[in-house]
N, C-alpha and C positions, 0 to 999 in steps of 0.2 A: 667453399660451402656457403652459400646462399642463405639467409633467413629466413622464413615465412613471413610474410608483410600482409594483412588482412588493406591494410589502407596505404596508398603511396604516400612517400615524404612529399610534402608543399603542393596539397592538394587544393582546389580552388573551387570548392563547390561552393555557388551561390542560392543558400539555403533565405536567405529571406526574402526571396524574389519570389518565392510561394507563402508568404505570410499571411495574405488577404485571404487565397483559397481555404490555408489551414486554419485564418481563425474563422471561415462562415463552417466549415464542415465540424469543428469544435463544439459551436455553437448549438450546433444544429443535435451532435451527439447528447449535448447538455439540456439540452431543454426535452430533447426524447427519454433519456435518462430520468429526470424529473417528472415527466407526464406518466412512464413507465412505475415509478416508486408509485405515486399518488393514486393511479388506475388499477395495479393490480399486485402492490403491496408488496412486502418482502416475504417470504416461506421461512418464517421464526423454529430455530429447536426450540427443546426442552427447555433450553439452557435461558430463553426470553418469554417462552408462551406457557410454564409448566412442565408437570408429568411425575415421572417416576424413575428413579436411579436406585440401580440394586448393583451391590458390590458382592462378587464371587472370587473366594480362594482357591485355586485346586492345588491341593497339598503332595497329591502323586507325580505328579510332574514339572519340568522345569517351565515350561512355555505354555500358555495358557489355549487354550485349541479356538482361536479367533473366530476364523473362517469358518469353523463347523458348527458355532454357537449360534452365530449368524444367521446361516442355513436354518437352523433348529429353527428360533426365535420365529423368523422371517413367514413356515409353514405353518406357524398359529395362528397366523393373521390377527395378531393383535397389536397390527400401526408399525411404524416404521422405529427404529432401534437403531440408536448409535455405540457401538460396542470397541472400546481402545481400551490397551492395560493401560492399570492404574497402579502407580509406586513398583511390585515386582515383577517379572514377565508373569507371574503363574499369577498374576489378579487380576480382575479387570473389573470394568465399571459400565456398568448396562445403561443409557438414557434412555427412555420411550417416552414421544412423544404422545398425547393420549387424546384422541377425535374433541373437537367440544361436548359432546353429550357426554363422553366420557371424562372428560374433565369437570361436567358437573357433576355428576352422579359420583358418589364418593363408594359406592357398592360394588358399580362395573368397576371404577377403577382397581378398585381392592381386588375383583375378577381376575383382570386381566395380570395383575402381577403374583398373584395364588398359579395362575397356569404356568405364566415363567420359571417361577421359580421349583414349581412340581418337575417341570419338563427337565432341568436341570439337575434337580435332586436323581430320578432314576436312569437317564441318558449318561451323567458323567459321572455315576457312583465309584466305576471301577478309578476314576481320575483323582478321585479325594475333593468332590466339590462342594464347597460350603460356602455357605447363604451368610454375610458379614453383616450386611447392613441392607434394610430398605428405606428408603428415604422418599417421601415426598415434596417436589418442588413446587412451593405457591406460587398462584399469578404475584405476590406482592413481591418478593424475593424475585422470580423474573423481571418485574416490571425495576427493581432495583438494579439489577446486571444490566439492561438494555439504559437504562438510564447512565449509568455508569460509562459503561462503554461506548454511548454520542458524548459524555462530558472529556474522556479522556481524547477521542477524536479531534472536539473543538480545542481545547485545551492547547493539544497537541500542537495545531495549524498556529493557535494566539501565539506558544513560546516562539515557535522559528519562526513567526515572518519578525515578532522583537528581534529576535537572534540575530538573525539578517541585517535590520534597521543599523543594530551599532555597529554591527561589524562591516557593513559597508555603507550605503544609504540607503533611506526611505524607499526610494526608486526600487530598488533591489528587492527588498522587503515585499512591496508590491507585487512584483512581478514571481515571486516565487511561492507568495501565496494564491496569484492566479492559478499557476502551473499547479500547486496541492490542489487545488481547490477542483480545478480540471479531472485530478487522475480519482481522485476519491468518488465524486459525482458520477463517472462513467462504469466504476467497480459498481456504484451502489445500482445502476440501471442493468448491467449485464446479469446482476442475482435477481433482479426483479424479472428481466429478460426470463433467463432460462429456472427461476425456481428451486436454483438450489440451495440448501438450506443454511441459514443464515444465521451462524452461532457464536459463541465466544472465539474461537480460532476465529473467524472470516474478519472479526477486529484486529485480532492479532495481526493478519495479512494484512489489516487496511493501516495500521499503524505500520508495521516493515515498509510498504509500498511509501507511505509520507518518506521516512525515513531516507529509502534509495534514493528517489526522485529528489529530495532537496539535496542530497549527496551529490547528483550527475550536473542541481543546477547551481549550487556553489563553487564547482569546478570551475565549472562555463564561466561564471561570474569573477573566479576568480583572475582566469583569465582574461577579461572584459576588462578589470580593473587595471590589469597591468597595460593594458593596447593603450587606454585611456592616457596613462601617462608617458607612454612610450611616444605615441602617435600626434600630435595634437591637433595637427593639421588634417586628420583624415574623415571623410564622412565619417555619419554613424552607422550605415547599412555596413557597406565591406567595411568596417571596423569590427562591427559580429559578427559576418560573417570568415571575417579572418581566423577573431576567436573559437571559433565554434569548428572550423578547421584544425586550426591546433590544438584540440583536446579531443578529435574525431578519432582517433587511434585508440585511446584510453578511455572513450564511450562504447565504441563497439565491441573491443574485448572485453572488457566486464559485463556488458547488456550480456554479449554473445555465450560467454562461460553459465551467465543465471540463466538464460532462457535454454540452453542444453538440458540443463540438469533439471529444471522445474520441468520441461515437456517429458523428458523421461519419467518421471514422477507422473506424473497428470498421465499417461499413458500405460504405464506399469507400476504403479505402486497403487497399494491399497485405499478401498473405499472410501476406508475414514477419512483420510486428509486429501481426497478429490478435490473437495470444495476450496479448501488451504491453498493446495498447489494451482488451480487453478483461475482463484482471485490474484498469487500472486506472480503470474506464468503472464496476464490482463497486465498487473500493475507495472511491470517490469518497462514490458514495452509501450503503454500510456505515458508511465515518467520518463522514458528515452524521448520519447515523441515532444511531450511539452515543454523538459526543460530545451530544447531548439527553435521548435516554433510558439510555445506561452510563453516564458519568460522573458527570452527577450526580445521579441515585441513589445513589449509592453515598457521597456525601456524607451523604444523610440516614441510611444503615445504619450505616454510620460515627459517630452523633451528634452532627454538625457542627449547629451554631445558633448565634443574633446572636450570642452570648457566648463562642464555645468560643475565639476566638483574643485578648478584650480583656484585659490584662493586668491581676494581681490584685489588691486594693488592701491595701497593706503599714501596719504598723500610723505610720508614718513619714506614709502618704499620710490617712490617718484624723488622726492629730494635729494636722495642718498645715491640713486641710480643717474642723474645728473651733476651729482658732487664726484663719481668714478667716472661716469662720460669725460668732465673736466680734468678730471688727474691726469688720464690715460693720451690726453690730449696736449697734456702738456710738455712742453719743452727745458729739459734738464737745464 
């Protein structure tokens, strides 16, 4: 009985023989990404721009009727609505975002959430629907969540390339915050790209995605470290590319297993967490992609080689290594 082998034993792909290609078209993603965020902005929920969040119990049944609330909502035409349970199946949590004129006008606003909540009250009476809380969400309170979550971001990218620094070197450090730096910038262009909306979860996904990606390139690294001292006589090219070979079996089944399941998701699971599965469906394979061709490149711009980390030899280690040259030399 055979095994299934996605990658053959002592594979010899020379991956960094395309590094020059992969960092102009990197480049090229990043600076689009960028001109992308600046020209036509990101599409903020509730959760960054305002609105209105109304919490509903339905006390007659177990499972809150999502889907049909949706529907409901959706025929008032009053803005677009993000609807997820909240705490038990039977509650949930309505956001609407609310136009700017409606966001100034404190009347319409009040408007538009009197219809919701009317429409609810006679649509789901036979259900046990009750009206918990309305709440409104200020620009200042938004403006604090958005702020929040670029600091936890930045934050995030500061701890691990430290992290990296002591636990291997600077070099490294470097290069893995290229690669962060690469997979977040490209997420942050594809929601400016396509418009979708851009909320507390899409941080969430942008934090997981740091997370994987430094995951696949501490591997890499780790094994970088060990060629290093194994090897010492070898270039630096096929010395990563060796590495990056031997952990090509244990990159691809794991990429392979996330990117199943998240396109499942993005494909057949519900609305709400589109945007979720689908920044992190992008990150999955950005961070495969960078921790090979971002990180370590930037080893080699860096002048990383067998020698740059063996320690130097002091004139103590010279003396002592010709005090045994003479021993071993000598005659009993």
């Amino acid at each position: 009985m055979k095994l299934l082998k996605l990658v053959p034993d002592n594979t010899n792909i020379q991956f960094l023989k395309w590094r020059h290609v992969a960092l102009a078209i990197s480049t090229l993603l990043i600076i689009a990404s960028i001109i992308l965020v600046a020209m036509r902005g990101l599409n903020f929920g509730v959760d960054f721009v305002g609105g209105q969040m109304i919490q509903v119990e339905f006390t007659q049944v177990e499972d809150a009727p999502v889907t049909q609330l949706r529907d409901d909502i959706a025929a008032l035409n009053v803005g677009d609505a993000s609807i997820q349970r909240f705490g038990n199946p039977n509650e949930v949590s309505i956001r609407m975002r609310l136009d700017d004129s409606a966001s100034d006008d404190i009347q319409e606003a009040d408007s538009t959430t009197i219809k919701v909540t009317n429409m609810i009250a006679e649509k789901y009476a036979d259900q046990g629907a009750n009206i918990k809380s309305v709440d409104a969400v200020s620009g200042k309170v938004s403006e604090e969540l958005l702020s929040t979550g670029v600091y936890s971001l930045i934050f995030a990218l500061l701890a691990i390339s430290i992290y990296i620094w002591f636990r291997f070197e600077w070099q490294f450090g470097v290069g893995a915050l290229f690669a962060l730096f690469h997979d977040v910038a490209i997420t942050f262009g594809f929601f400016a790209l396509t418009q979708l909306e851009f909320n507390l979860n899409i941080i969430a996904a942008l934090l997981t995605i740091i997370g994987y990606s430094l995951n696949d390139t501490i591997v890499v690294f780790d094994r970088v470290r060990e060629n290093l001292r194994k090897y010492r006589k070898m270039e630096m090219i096929p010395l990563l590319d060796l590495s990056v070979n031997e952990t090509l079996a244990r990159t691809i089944m794991t990429s392979l297993t996330m990117i199943i399941a998240l396109a499942a998701l993005v494909t057949m699971g519900p609305d709400t967490i589109f945007g979720f599965t689908a920044a992190m469906l992008l990150g999955i394979f950005v961070g495969t992609y960078s921790s090979v061709y971002m990180a370590n490149p930037v080893l080699i711009w860096l002048g990383v080689g067998p020698d740059s980390f063996v320690p130097p030899t002091t004139d103590a280690d010279k003396q002592a290594q010709s005090m045994n040259e003479g021993y071993d030399g000598a005659q009993p």
